[in-house]
LODREN-211236 format. One line per 10 residues: number of its first residue (from 0); for each residue x, y, z of C-alpha. Coordinates in pm, 1 decimal. Layout:
NUM> X,Y,Z; ...
//
This chain:
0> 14098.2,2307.0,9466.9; 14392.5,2490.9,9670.2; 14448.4,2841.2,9699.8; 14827.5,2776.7,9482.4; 14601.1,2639.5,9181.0; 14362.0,2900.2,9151.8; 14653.4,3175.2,9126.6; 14767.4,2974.4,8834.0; 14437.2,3005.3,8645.5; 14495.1,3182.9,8333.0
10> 14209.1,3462.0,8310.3; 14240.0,3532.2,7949.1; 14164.4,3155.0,7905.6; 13870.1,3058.7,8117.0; 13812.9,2732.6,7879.7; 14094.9,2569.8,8042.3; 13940.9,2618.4,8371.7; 13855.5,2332.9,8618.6; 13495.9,2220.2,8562.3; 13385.9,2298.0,8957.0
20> 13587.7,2682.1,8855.4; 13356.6,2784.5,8540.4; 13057.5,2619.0,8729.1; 13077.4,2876.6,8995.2; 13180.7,3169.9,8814.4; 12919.5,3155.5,8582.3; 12709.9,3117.0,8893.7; 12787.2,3413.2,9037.9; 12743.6,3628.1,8709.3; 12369.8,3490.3,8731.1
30> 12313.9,3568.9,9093.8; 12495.5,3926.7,9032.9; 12274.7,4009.7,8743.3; 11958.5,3847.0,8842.3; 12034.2,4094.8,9196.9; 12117.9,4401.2,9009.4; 11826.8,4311.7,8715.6; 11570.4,4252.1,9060.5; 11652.9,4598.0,9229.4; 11639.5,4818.1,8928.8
40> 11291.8,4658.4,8883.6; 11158.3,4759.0,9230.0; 11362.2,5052.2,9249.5; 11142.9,5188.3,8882.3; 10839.2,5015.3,9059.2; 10897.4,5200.9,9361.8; 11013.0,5514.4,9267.0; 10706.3,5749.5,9196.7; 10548.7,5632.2,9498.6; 10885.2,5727.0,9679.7
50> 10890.2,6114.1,9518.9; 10520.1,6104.2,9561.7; 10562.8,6037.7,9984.6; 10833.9,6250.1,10021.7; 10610.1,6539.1,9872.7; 10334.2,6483.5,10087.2; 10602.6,6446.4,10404.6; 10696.3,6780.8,10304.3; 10332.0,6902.0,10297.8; 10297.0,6740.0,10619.4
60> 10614.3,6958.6,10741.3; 10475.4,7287.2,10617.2; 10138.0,7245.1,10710.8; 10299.1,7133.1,11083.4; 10530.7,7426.1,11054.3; 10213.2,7692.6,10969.8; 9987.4,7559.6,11215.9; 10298.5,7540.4,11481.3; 10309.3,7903.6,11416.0; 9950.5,8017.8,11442.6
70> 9910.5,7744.3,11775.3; 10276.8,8038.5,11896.3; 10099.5,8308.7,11786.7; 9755.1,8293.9,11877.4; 9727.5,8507.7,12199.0; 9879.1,8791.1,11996.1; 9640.1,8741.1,11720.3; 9352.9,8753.2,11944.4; 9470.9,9093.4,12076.3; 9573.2,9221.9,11716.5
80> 9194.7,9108.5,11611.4; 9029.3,9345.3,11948.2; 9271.9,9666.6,11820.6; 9056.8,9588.6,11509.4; 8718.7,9548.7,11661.4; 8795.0,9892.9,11889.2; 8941.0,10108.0,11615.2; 8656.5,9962.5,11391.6; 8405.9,10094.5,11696.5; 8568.7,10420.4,11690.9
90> 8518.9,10472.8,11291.4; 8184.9,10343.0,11319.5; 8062.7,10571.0,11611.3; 8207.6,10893.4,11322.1; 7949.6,10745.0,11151.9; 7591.5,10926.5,11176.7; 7269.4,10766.5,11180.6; 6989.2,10843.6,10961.7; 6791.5,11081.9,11135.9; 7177.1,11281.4,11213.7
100> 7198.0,11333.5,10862.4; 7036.8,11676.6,10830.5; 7215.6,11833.0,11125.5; 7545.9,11724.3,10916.4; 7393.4,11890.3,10633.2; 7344.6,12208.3,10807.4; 7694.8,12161.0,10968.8; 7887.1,12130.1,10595.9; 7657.5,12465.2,10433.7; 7792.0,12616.4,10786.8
110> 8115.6,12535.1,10721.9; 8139.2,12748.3,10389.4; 7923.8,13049.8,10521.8; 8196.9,13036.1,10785.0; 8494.6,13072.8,10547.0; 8293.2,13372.6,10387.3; 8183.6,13138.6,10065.6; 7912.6,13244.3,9858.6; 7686.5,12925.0,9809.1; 7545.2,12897.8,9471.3
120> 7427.5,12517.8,9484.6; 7403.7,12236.2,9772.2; 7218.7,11915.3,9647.9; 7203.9,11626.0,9833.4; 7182.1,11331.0,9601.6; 7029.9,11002.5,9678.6; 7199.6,10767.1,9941.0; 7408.8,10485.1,9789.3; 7406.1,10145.9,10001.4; 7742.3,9987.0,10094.3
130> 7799.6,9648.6,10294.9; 7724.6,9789.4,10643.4; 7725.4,10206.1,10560.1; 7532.7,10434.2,10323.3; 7746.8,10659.6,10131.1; 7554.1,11045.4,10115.7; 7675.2,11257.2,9809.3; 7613.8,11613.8,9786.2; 7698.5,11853.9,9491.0; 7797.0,12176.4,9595.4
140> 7905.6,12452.2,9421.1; 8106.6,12778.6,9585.9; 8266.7,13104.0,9492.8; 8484.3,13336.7,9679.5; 8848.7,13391.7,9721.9; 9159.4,13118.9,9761.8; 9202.4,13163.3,10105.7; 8841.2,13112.8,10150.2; 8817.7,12807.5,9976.9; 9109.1,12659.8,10182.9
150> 8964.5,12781.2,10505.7; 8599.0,12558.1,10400.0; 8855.6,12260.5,10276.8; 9013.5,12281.9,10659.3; 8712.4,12330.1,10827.4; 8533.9,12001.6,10668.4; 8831.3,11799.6,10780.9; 8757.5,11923.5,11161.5; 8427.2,11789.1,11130.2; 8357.4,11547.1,11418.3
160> 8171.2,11314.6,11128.6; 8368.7,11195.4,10819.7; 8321.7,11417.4,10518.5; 8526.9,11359.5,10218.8; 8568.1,11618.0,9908.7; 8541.7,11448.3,9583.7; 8577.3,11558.8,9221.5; 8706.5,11886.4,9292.0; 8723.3,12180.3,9001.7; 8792.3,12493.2,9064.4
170> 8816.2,12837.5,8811.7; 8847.5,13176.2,8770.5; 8507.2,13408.5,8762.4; 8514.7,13538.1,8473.3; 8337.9,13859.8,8520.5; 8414.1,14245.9,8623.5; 8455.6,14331.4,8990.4; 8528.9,13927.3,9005.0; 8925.3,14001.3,9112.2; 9052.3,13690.6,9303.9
180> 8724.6,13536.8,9273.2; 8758.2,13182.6,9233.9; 8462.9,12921.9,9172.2; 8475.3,12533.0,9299.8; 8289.7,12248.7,9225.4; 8280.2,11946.7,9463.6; 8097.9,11630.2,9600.2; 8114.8,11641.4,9938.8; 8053.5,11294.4,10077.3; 7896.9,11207.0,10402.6
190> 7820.3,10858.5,10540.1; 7601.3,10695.4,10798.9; 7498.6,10325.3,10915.5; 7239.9,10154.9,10792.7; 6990.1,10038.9,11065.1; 6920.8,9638.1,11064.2; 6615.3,9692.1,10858.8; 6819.6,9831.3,10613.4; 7105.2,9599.3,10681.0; 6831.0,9306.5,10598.3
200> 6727.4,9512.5,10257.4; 7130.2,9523.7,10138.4; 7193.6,9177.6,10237.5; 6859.2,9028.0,10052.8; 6970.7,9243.1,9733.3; 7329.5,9034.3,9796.3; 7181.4,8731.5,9804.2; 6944.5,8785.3,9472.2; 7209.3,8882.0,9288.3; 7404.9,8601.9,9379.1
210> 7153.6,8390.4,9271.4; 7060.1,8581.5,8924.4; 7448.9,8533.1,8880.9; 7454.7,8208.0,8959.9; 7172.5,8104.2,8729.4; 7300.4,8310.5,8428.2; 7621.0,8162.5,8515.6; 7449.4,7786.6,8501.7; 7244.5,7853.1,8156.7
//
């Protein structure tokens, strides 16, 4: 058919068309919509497993990205990690061992004899086991004036071991001849490293409670 006698085809009247025309139009409509009806069908198919790679390439990326960083980094975390380890050294070495306990006990009642304290009660209590330390409470209980009391509060803190002042209460004495006479209650506590014996005790306690926990846990 020429190019003149297609022009003339009249599209609101395709039933006048030449035979060969409507054969190959309707043709085409089936190889359009079989196409279109084929890649919706794949494209449904395909798409979770699309949304599901391009989550795990972004995974990928981040992980890349973190480890990237680290791989950058590293040299400066090994130094940050030996500024740890040394300043962890220094705290440690503040740290008394058990038989320095009793000259640090003599060194605190010192302290508030110093300041011109009165000492009416210094108890040491039973040592409490931490990770790698033992934690030393003592109850102590002082009277004198203000100033005194802040002098003993100073001169703990220029201890050369750690001391720290818990549970503080301080009043008035209530009695004659008592002017400016204050009273304070305190826990002092002291601490000090546990030796590998006692290291081994802590860290088979751990363990046995771990498994006690475990088993409750389990019944």
């Amino acid at each position: 058919m020429k190019l003149d006698e297609l022009r003339q085809l009249d599209p609101r009247d395709p039933g006048r068309w030449p035979l060969p025309v409507r054969l190959g139009v309707i043709g085409l409509f089936f190889l359009l919509a079989g196409g279109l009806m084929l890649y919706f069908v794949v494209w449904s198919a395909k798409k979770e497993d699309l949304a599901r790679f391009e989550t795990e390439e972004q995974s990928l990326r981040d992980e890349f990205r973190t480890k990237h960083t680290k791989a950058v980094n590293l040299d400066l975390y090994k130094q940050q990690l030996g500024d740890i380890q040394k300043s962890f050294g220094a705290m440690l070495r503040q740290l008394p061992g058990k038989t320095e306990v009793p000259n640090l006990l003599v060194d605190i009642s010192q302290t508030g004899s110093a300041a011109g304290l009165q000492q009416e009660l210094f108890q040491p209590m039973p040592a409490e086991s931490r990770d790698f330390y033992a934690q030393v409470p003592i109850k102590i209980r002082l009277s004198g004036t203000y100033h005194q009391l802040g002098e003993f509060v100073s001169g703990i803190a220029k201890l050369p071991r750690i001391v720290t002042l818990h549970d503080v209460a301080i009043k008035a004495i209530d009695k004659a001849g008592a002017f400016d006479q204050l009273q304070m209650d305190v826990t002092a506590k002291t601490y000090r490293y546990l030796d590998d014996a006692e290291l081994a005790t802590v860290e088979a306690q751990r363990k046995a409670k771990q498994t006690a926990t475990r088993g409750s846990s389990s019944s």
